[in-house]
C-alpha distance (Angstrom), angle and dihedral (degrees) to the residues before:
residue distance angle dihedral
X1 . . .
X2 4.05 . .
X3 4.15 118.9 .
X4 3.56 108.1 -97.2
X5 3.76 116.8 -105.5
X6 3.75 103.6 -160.6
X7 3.80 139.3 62.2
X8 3.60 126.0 -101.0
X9 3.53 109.6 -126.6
X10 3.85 88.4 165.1
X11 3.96 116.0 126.4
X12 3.42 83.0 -107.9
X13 3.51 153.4 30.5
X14 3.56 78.1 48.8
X15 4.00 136.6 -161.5
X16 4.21 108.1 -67.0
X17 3.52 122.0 -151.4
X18 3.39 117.8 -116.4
X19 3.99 93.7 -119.5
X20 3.92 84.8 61.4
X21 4.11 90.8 50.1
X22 3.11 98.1 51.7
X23 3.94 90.6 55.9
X24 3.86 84.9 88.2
X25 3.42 93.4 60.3
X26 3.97 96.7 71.5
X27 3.80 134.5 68.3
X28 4.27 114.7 -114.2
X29 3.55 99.6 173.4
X30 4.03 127.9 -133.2
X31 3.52 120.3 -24.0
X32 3.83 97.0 -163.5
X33 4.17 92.3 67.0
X34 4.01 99.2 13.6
X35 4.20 101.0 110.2
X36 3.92 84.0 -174.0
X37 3.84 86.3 60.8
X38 3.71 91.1 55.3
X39 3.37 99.3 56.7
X40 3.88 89.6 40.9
X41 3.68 82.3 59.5
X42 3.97 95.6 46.6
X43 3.84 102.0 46.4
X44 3.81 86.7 44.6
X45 4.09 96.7 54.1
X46 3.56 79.9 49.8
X47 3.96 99.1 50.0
X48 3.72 85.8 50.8
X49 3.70 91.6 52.1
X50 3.42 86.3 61.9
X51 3.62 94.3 64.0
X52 3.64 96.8 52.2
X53 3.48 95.2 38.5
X54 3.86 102.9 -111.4
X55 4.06 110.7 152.8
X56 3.81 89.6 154.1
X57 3.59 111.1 22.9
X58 3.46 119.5 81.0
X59 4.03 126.8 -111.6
X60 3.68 121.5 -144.9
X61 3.67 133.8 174.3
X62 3.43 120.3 -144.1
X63 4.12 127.0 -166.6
X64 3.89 103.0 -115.3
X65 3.62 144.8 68.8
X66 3.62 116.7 -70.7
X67 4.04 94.7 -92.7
X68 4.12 82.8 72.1
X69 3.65 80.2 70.1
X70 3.85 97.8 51.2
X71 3.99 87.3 53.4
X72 3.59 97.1 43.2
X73 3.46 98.8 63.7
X74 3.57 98.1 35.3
X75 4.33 84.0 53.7
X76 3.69 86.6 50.9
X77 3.55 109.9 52.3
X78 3.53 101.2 23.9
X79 4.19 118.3 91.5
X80 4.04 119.8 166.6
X81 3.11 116.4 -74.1
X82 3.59 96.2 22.9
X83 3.92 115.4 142.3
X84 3.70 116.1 -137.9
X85 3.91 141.9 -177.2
X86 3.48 122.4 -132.4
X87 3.63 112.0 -171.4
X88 3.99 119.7 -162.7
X89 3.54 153.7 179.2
X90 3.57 100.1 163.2
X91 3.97 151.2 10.4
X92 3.55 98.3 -67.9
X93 3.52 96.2 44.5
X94 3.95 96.9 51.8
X95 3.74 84.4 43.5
X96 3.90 91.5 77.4
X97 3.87 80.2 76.9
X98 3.83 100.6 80.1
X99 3.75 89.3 45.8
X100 4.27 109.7 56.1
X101 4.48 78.6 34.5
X102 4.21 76.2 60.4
X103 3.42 89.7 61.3
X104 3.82 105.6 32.7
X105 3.39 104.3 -96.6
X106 4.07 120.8 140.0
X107 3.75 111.8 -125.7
X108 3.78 130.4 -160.5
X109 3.97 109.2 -170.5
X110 3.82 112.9 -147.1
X111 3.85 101.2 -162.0
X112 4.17 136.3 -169.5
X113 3.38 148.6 179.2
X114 3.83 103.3 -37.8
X115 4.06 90.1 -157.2
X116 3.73 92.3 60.9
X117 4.07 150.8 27.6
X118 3.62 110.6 -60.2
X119 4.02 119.5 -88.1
X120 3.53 98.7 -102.0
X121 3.81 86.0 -178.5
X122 3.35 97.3 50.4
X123 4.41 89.2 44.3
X124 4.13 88.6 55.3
X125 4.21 90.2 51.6
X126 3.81 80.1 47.1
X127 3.94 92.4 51.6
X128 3.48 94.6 40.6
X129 4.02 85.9 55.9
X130 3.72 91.3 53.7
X131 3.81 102.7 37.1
X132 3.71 82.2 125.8
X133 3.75 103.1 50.7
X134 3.31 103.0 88.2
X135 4.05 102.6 -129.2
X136 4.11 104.0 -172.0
X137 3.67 84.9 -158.9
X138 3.99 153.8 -28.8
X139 3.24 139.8 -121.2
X140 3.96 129.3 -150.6
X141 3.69 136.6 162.9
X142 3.68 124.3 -129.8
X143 3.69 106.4 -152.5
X144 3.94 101.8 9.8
X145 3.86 91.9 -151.6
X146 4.00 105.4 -149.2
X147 3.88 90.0 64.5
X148 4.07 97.7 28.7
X149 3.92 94.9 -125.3
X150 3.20 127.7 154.0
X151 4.20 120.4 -154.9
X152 3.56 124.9 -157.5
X153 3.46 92.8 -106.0
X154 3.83 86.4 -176.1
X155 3.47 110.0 57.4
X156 4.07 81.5 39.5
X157 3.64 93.1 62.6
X158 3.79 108.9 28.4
X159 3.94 75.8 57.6
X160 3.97 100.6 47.9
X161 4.23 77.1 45.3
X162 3.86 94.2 65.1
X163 3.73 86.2 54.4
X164 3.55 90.6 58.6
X165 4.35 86.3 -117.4
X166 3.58 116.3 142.7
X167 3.69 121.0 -126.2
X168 3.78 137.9 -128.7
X169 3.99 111.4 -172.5
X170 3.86 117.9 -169.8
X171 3.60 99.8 -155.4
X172 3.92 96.5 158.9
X173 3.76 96.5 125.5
X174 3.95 92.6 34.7
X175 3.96 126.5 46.9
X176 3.65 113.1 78.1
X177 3.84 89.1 41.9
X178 4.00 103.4 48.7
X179 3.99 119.1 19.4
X180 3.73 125.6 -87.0
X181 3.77 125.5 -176.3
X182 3.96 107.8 -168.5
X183 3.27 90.9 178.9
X184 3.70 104.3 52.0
X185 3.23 103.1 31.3
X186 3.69 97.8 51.8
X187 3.40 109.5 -103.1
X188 3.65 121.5 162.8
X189 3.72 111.1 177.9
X190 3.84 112.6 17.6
X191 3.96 125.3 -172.3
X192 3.44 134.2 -146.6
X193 3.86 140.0 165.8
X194 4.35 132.0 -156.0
X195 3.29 95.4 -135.4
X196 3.89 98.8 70.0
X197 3.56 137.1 44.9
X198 3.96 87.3 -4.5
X199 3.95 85.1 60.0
X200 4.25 97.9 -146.9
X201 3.26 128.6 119.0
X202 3.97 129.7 -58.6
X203 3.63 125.9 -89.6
X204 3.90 111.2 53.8
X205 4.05 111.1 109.8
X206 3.59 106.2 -157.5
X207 4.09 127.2 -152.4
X208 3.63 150.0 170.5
X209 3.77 126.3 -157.5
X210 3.40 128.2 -168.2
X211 3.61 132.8 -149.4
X212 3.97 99.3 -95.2
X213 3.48 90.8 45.0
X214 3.87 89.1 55.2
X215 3.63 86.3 48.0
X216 3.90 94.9 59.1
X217 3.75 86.2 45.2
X218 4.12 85.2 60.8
X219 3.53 96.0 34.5
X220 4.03 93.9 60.6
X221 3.45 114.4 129.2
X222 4.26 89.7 -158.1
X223 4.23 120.2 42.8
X224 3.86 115.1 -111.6
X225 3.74 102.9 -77.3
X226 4.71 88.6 -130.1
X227 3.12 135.7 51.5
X228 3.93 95.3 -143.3
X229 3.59 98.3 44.4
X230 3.69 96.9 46.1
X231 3.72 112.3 114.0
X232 3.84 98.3 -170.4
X233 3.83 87.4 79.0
X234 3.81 91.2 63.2
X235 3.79 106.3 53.5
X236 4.02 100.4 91.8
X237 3.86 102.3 25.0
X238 3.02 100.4 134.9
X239 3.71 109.4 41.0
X240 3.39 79.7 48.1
X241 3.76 99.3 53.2
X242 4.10 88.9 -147.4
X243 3.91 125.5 108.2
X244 3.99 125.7 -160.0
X245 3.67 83.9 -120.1
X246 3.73 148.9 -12.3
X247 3.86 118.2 -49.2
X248 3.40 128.7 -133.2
X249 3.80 95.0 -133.2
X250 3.76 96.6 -177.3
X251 3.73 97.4 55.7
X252 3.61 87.4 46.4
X253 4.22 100.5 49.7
X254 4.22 75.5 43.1
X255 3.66 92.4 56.7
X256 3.69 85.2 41.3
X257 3.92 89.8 61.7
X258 3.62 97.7 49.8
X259 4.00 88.7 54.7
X260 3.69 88.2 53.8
X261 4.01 82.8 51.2
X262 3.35 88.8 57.8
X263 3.91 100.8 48.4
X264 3.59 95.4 42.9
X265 3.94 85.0 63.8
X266 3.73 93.2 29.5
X267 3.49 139.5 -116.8
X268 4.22 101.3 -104.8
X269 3.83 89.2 47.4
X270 3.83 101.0 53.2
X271 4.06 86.4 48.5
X272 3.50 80.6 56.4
X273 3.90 97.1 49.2
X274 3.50 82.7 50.4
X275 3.68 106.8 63.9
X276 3.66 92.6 36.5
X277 3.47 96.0 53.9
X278 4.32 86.1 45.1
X279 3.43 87.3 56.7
X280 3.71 101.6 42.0
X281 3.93 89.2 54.6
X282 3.97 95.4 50.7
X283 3.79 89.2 49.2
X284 3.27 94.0 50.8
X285 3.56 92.1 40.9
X286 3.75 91.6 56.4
X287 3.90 96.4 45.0
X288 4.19 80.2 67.6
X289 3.32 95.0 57.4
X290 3.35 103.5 -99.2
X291 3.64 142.6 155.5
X292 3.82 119.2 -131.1
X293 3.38 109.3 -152.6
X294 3.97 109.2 -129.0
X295 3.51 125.3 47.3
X296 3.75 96.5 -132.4
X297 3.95 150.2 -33.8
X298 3.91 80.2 90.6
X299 3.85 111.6 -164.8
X300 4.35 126.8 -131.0
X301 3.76 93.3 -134.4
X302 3.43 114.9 39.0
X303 4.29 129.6 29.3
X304 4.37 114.9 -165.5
X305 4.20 102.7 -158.6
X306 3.64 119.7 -170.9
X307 3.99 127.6 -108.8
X308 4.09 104.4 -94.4
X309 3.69 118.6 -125.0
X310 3.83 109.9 -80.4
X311 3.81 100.7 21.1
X312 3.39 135.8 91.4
X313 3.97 127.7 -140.2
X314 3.15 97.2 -127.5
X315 3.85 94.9 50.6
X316 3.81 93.3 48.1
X317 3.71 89.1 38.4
X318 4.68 91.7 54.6
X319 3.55 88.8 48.1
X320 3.96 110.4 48.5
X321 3.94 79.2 55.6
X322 3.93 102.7 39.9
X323 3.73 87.0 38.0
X324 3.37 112.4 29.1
X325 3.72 105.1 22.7
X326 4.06 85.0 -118.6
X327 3.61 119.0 138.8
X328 3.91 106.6 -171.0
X329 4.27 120.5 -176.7
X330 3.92 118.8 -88.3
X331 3.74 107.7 -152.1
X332 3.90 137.2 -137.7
X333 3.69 148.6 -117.0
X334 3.88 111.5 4.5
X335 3.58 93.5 -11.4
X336 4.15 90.0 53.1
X337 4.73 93.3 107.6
X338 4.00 90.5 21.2
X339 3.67 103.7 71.1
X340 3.84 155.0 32.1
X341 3.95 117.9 -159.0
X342 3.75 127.9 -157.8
X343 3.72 119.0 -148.1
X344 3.40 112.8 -141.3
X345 4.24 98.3 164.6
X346 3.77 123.3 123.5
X347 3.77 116.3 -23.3
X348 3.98 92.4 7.6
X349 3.52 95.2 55.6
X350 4.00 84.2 84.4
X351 3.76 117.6 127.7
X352 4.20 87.9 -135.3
X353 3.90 89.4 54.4
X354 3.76 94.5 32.4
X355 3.98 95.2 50.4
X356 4.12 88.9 40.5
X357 3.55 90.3 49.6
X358 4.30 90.2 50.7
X359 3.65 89.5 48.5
X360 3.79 99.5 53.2
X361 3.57 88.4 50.4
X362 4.09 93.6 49.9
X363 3.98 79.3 55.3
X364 3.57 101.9 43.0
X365 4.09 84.1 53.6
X366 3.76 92.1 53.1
X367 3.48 94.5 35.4
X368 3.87 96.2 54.6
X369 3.84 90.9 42.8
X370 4.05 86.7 56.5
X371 3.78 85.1 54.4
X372 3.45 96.3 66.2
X373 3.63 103.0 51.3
C-alpha cells in the first residue's frame, strides 16, 4: 500500500506528531521479561489517569482498538440474566445493545433526542419509574461520534449513582478534549482509545476501573466467558510483572510520547484549544451556508454538517481528498448519505489544519458547482 498524501481530518485516527512516529523507528526490547517496561507501563496508566481525573480508579491499557474496550466491560459486568440500561442519543450509544445481549444480559434502551444532549429530565422521571427494576448497570456515551454530541456525562452518572446503578462511560472520542472526573463524578468503568484526542497511533484501548466495578468482577457468580475481553486478568499486572499476552511495547512508549505532548502544553489549555477551535469551525461552517446537523449539545472534538442542496456526499467527500488532499469522516447507520464530520480532536484541532481544512471545502463547493455548468 502507497503513503497517504492527505490529512486526516477525521474525528479520529487523528493527525500524529512526528515525535510519536518516529517512536517506531527505535528498538525497546521485550516486553514479556523487560522490568523497565513494566514500570513504563505503570507510571504511564497513571499519567493518563491524570487526564481523566482517576486518583482511585485504576488505568489499564489494553492491546486493541478502542472497540476492545466497549466489549471488555460489557464481558465483565454482564452475567445472564442481568438487566441493564443503555442510555442513548445516537448510533454509538444504542450500539452497546448488541454487546451486554452477547453476553446474556437483558437490556432496556432509554432513548432521546438524537439532535441534541440527552433529556436528563426526562432520564430521572424514567429512573424514578424503574427504581424497582433492578438495572446492574448503564451504559452512556459521552460524545456519540456520528452526530458530534456531547452528553453531560456528569450529571448522567452522579444521577444513575444515587440509584445505586453502576456506570459505563464511553468517552473514546471525548476525554483529553473536554474534562472528565471518573472519580468524582462516579464513574466506574471509563473508555478511552490512542487514536483520538491522545493523537498516537491506533490500537491501544484505554480504561479505568474503579473499586466497585472490581468488586462485581469478584463477586461473579459465572467466569468471563473470553479470554481477551476478560478484565480480571488485568488488575495486578504490574506488581505482578505478567501480562495476559504479548505487548506491543512500541505503540505503548508511542502513546507514552503523545501524553508527554499533552503535558508539556497542559491539560486545561488544550480543553481550551478545543472548544475554540469547535466553535470556530461551526461558525465558519454556518457563514457558508451550511446546515449543522444537531440542534445543540454541540461537542469540542468532533462537528457532523449536513449535505448542501445539490451535492452529494460522496461527490464532495472524492474531491476534498483527490483535490485537496482532505480526508473528512463519513458517518454510520441512518446518518451514513446525510452528513460529513470534521474532526477537530487532539492534533487536528489546530487552527492551520482547521482553517485549511474550511477552505478546501469552500473550494470543493465552488468547484463542483462549476462542474455542472
Amino acid at each position: 500500500m502507497k503513503r497517504a498524501n492527505y490529512i486526516m481530518m477525521t474525528p479520529g485516527p487523528t493527525m500524529v506528531r512526528e515525535n510519536v512516529t518516529h517512536t517506531y523507528t527505535h528498538y525497546f526490547g521485550n516486553s514479556d521479561f523487560d522490568e523497565n517496561f513494566f514500570e513504563f507501563y505503570g507510571n504511564l496508566c497513571k499519567k493518563i489517569g491524570k487526564i481523566w481525573g482517576a486518583k482511585k480508579a485504576q488505568t489499564i491499557i489494553m492491546s486493541g482498538e478502542g472497540m476492545l474496550g466497549l466489549d471488555t466491560a460489557c464481558a465483565a459486568l454482564t452475567e445472564k440474566g442481568d438487566k441493564v440500561l443503555v442510555i442513548s442519543n445516537g448510533i454509538y450509544g444504542r450500539g452497546f445493545k448488541g454487546l451486554i445481549e452477547n453476553y446474556g444480559g437483558e437490556v432496556t434502551v432509554f432513548e432521546t433526542d438524537v439532535k441534541t444532549t440527552i433529556d436528563k429530565d426526562a432520564l430521572r422521571v424514567f429512573l424514578e419509574q424503574h427504581k424497582d427494576y433492578g438495572f446492574k448497570y448503564a451504559t452512556v456515551v459521552h460524545c456519540d461520534t456520528p452526530s458530534g454530541v456531547l452528553n453531560d456525562i456528569e450529571s448522567i452518572c452522579k444521577m444513575l449513582k444515587s440509584t445505586g446503578i453502576m456506570t459505563v462511560v464511553d468517552t473514546v472520542s471525548a476525554f483529553g478534549g473536554t474534562e472528565v472526573k471518573i472519580d468524582d463524578w462516579g464513574i466506574d468503568i471509563a473508555l478511552g482509545a490512542s487514536q483520538k484526542v491522545l493523537s498516537a497511533n491506533t490500537g491501544l484501548t484505554i480504561m479505568a476501573v474503579s473499586d466497585m466495578a472490581w468488586k462485581a468482577i469478584e463477586d461473579r457468580k459465572t467466569p468471563i466467558p473470553s479470554f481477551y475481553c476478560n478484565l480480571s486478568l488485568w488488575k495486578n499486572c504490574v506488581e505482578e510483572k505478567l501480562f495476559p499476552y504479548t505487548m506491543p511495547i512500541a505503540d505503548i512508549v508511542a502513546l507514552g510520547l503523545a501524553v508527554d505532548n499533552m503535558f508539556e502544553e497542559g491539560l486545561d489549555k488544550i480543553i481550551d484549544r478545543h472548544y475554540k477551535v469547535a466553535e470556530y469551525t461551526r461558525t465558519k461552517l454556518m457563514d457558508m451556508g451550511i446546515d449543522l446537523y444537531l440542534r445543540g449539545g454541540y461537542s469540542p472534538t468532533v462537528t457532523a454538517f449536513c449535505i448542501p442542496e445539490g451535492y452529494t456526499l460522496e461527490k464532495i467527500y472524492k474531491h476534498m481528498i483527490e483535490k485537496h488532499e482532505v480526508m473528512l469522516g463519513k458517518s454510520y447507520g441512518e446518518l451514513a448519505d446525510k452528513v460529513l464530520r470534521i474532526g477537530h480532536m487532539g492534533e487536528n484541532a489546530r487552527n492551520f489544519r482547521i482553517d485549511y481544512t474550511l477552505r478546501a471545502l469552500e473550494k470543493t463547493l465552488k468547484e463542483l458547482k462549476e462542474l455542472k455548468k
